[in-house]
C-alpha positions in Angstrom: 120.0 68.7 102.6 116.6 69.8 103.5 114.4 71.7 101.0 113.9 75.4 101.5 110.3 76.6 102.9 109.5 80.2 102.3 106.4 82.8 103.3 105.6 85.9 104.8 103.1 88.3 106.0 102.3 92.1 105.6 102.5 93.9 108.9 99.5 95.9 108.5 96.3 95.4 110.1 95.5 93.0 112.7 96.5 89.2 112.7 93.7 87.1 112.9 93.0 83.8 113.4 92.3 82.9 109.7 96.1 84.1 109.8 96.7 81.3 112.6 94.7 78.9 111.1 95.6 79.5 107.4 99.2 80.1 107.9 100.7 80.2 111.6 99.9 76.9 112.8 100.9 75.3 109.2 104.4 77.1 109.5 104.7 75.4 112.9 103.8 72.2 111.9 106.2 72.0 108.9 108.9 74.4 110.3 111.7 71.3 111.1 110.6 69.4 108.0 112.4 72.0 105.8 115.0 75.1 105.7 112.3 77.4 106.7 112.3 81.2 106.5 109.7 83.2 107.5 109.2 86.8 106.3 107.6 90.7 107.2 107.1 91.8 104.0 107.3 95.8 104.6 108.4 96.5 101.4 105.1 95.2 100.3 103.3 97.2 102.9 104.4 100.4 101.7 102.5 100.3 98.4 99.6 101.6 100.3 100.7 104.5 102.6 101.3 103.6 106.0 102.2 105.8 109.2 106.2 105.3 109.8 106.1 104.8 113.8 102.9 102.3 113.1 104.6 100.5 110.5 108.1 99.9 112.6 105.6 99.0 115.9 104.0 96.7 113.9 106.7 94.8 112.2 107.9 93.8 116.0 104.2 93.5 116.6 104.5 90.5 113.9 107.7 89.3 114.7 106.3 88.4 118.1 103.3 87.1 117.3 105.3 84.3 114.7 107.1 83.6 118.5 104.2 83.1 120.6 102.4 80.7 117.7 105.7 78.4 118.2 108.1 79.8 115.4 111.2 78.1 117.0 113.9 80.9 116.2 116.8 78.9 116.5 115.9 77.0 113.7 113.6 78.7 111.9 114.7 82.4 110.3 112.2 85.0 111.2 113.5 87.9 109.0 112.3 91.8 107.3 112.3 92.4 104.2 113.7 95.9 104.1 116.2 94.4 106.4 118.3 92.6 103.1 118.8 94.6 100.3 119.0 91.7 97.9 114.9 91.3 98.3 114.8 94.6 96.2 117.5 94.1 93.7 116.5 91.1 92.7 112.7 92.5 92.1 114.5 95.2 89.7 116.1 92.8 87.5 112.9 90.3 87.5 110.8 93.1 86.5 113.4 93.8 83.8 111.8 90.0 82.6 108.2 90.3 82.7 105.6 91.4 80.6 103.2 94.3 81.8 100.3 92.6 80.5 101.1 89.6 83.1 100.7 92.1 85.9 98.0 93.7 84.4 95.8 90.7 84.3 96.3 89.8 88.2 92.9 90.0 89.9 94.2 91.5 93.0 95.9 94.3 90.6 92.6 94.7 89.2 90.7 94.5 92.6 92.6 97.1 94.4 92.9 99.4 91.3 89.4 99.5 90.8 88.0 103.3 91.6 91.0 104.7 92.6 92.0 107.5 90.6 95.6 107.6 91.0 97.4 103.9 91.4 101.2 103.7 92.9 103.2 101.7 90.4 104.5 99.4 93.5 100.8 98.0 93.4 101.4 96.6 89.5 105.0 95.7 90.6 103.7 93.6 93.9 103.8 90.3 92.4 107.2 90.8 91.0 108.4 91.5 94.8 107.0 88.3 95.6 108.5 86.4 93.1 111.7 87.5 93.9 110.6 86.8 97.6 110.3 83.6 96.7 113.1 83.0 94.2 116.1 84.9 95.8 116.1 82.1 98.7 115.4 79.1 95.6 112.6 78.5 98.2 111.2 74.7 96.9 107.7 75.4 99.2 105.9 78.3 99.5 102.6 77.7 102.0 100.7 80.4 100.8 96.4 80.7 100.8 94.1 80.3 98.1 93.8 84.1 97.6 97.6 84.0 96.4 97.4 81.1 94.2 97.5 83.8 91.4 100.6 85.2 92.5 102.8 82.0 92.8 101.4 80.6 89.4 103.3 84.1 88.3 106.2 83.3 90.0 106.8 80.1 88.7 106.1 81.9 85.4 109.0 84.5 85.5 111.2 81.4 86.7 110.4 79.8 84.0 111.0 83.1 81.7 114.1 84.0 83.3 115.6 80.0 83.0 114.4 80.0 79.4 116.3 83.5 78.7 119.6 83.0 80.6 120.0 79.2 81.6 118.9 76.9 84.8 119.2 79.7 87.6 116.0 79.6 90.0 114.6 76.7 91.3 110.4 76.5 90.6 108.3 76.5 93.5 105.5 74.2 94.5 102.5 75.6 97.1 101.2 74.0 100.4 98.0 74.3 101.2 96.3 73.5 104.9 94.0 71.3 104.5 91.3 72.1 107.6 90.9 76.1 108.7 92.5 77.0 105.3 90.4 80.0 104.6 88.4 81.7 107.5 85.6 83.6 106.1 84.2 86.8 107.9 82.2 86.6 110.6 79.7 89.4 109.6 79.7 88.4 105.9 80.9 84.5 105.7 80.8 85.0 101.6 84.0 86.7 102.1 87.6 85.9 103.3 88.3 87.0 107.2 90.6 89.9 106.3 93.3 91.8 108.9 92.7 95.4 107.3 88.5 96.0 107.2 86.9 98.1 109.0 84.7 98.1 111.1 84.0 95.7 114.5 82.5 91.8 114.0 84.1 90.9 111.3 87.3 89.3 112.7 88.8 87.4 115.8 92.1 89.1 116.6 95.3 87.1 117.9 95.5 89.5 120.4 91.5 90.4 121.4 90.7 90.2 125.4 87.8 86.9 126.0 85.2 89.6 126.3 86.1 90.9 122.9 86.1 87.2 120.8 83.4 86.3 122.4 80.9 89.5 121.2 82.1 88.9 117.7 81.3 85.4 117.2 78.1 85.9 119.2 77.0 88.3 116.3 78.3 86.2 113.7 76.4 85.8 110.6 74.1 82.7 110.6 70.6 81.5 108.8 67.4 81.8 109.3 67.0 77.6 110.4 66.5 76.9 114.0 70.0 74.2 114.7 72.6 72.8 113.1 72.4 70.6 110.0 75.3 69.0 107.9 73.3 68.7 104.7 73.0 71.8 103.3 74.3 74.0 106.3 74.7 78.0 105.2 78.3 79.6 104.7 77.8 81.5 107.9 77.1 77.9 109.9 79.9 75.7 107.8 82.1 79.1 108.7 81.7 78.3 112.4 81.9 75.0 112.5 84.9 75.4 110.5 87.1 77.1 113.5 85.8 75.0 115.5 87.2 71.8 114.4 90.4 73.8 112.8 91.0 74.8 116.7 89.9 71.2 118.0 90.9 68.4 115.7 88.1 66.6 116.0 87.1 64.5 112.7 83.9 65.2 110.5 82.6 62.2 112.6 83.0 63.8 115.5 81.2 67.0 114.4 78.2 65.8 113.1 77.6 63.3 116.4 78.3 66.7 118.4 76.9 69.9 116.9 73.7 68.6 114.4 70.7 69.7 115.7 72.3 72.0 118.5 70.7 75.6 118.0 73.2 78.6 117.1 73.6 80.1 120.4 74.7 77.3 121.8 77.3 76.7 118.7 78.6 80.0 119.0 79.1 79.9 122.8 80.8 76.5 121.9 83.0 78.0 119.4 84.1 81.0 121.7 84.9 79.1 124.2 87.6 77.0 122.0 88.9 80.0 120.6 89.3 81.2 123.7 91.0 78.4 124.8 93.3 78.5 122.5 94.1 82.4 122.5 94.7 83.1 125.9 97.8 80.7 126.2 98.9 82.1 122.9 98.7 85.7 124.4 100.3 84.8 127.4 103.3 83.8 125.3 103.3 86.7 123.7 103.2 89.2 127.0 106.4 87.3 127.7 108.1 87.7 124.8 107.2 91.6 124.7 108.4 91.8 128.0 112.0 90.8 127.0 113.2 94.1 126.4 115.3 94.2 122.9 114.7 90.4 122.5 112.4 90.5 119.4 114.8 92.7 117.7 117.8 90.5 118.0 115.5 87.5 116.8 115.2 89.8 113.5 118.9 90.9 113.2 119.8 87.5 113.6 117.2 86.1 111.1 118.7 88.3 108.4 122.3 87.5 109.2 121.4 83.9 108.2 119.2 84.3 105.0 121.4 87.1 103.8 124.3 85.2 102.3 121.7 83.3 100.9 120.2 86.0 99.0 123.7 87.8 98.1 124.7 84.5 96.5 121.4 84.0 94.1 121.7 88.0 93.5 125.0 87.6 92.4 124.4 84.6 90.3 121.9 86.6 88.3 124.0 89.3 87.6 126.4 87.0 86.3 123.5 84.9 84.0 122.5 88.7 82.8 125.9 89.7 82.1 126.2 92.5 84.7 128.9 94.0 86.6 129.8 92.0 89.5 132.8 91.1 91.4 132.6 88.1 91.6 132.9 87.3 88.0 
């Protein structure tokens, strides 16, 4: 019996191709390996206020995008959140289980919450969701990115709380980490992680920008002040590009340094348009297909959550049963 593989993204913002890199083409990769399950966290969206008719375009938006990188649906379960209850119930009775001062010391918790004046409680409880994400499908892998390192260190932590408390019930996770393209930086300030949701235009490639568009972005993308290329000390703007470069190519470190040391930046970023490029428009013509399919996305996500859901009503029901609530099944 294959091990379980679980992750998901927020449909909000843009998917980018730090998104591809970092997660996409890594869930591709590993997708027949493992009992894979792929999730749309809307449930997680929604603890920042988002536009209802935005937020339902978007989660097909998503959903489509996981089919054009290669997310083969008839073995893989491409699934919502919102769509099985059990994600939700589960998250109540984990939170019943974890300390406040846990949540309180997450550094996205405390990133988020800084200046606001009035913080939704769903933003302390967001690492709980996950963790019950995670454990409701006893997922074994969980390819996540660096940034949510934090967050599955916590869920292995409530695991281990909840086994300790009420006996051997969840399995505990181990991460998966890419280990070329893993983390994208911006392209207008390569000291921080591409992001889907920042403002403003040259910061990120989207999945689905025309040629025109990627190619003015990484045109204007942060550099140095040094004439070329070098591989000894090159700036995080430089090591950025040459990063999506050899993350789209495959080429080996070898290969790089014979190619691009001494070339001058414009040349580099024409290079590194032109693979992205490359590799988007085919991407985006899968996707324009798959759009086109009237009702065809959302019967990939019905059908997703038919599968996963006994899945989740079994471990549900088992943790009722370890907590000594009311359930039929007793």
């Amino acid at each position: 019996m294959k091990a379980r593989v679980f992750s998901g993204v927020q449909p909000s913002g843009n998917l980018h191709i730090g998104n591809y890199l970092g997660a996409l083409s890594n869930w591709v990769t590993i997708q027949y390996d493992y009992d894979s399950i792929f999730c749309i966290v809307d449930l997680h969206a929604v603890t920042i206020h988002q536009p209802p008719e935005e937020l339902r375009a978007k989660i097909e938006e998503i959903a489509a995008l996981f089919l054009a990188a290669g997310i083969d649906p008839k073995h893989s379960s491409i699934m919502v959140q919102s769509a099985v209850a059990a994600h939700a119930e589960l998250a109540w009775m984990l939170t019943c289980v974890t300390p406040v001062g846990w949540l309180e010391r997450m550094t996205q918790y405390k990133g988020k919450a800084a200046g606001q004046q009035t913080i939704g409680d769903g933003l302390l409880q967001y690492p709980v969701l996950m963790a019950a994400d995670i454990l409701l499908y006893q997922a074994a892998i969980v390819p996540v990115g660096e940034d949510q390192a934090q967050h599955l260190e916590l869920t292995r932590d409530i695991a281990q709380r909840f086994n300790s408390l009420y006996g051997e019930t969840f399995v505990m996770p181990q991460t998966s980490l890419p280990s070329v393209g893993a983390r994208v930086m911006g392209l207008d300030d390569p000291t921080i992680k591409m992001s889907k949701s920042a403002a403003g235009s040259g910061h990120a490639v989207a999945l689905l920008d025309p040629p025109d568009r990627v190619r003015k972005n990484i045109m204007r993308a942060t550099t140095d002040s040094n004439p070329a290329v070098t591989f000894e000390s090159p700036s995080p703007g430089v090591e950025n590009l040459l990063s999506i470069f050899q993350a789209f190519s495959g080429w080996t470190q070898q290969q790089m340094c014979s190619h691009f040391a001494g070339m001058r930046y414009g040349d580099l970023k024409n290079q590194v348009a032109e693979m992205v490029i490359s590799h988007l428009e085919p991407f985006q013509k899968r996707y324009r297909e798959i759009t086109s399919e009237p009702g065809y996305v959302a019967r990939v996500l019905l059908e997703g959550a038919e599968r996963v859901r006994p899945i989740a009503d079994s471990t549900v029901d088992l943790v009722k049963r370890r907590m000594g609530l009311y359930t039929e099944s007793r």
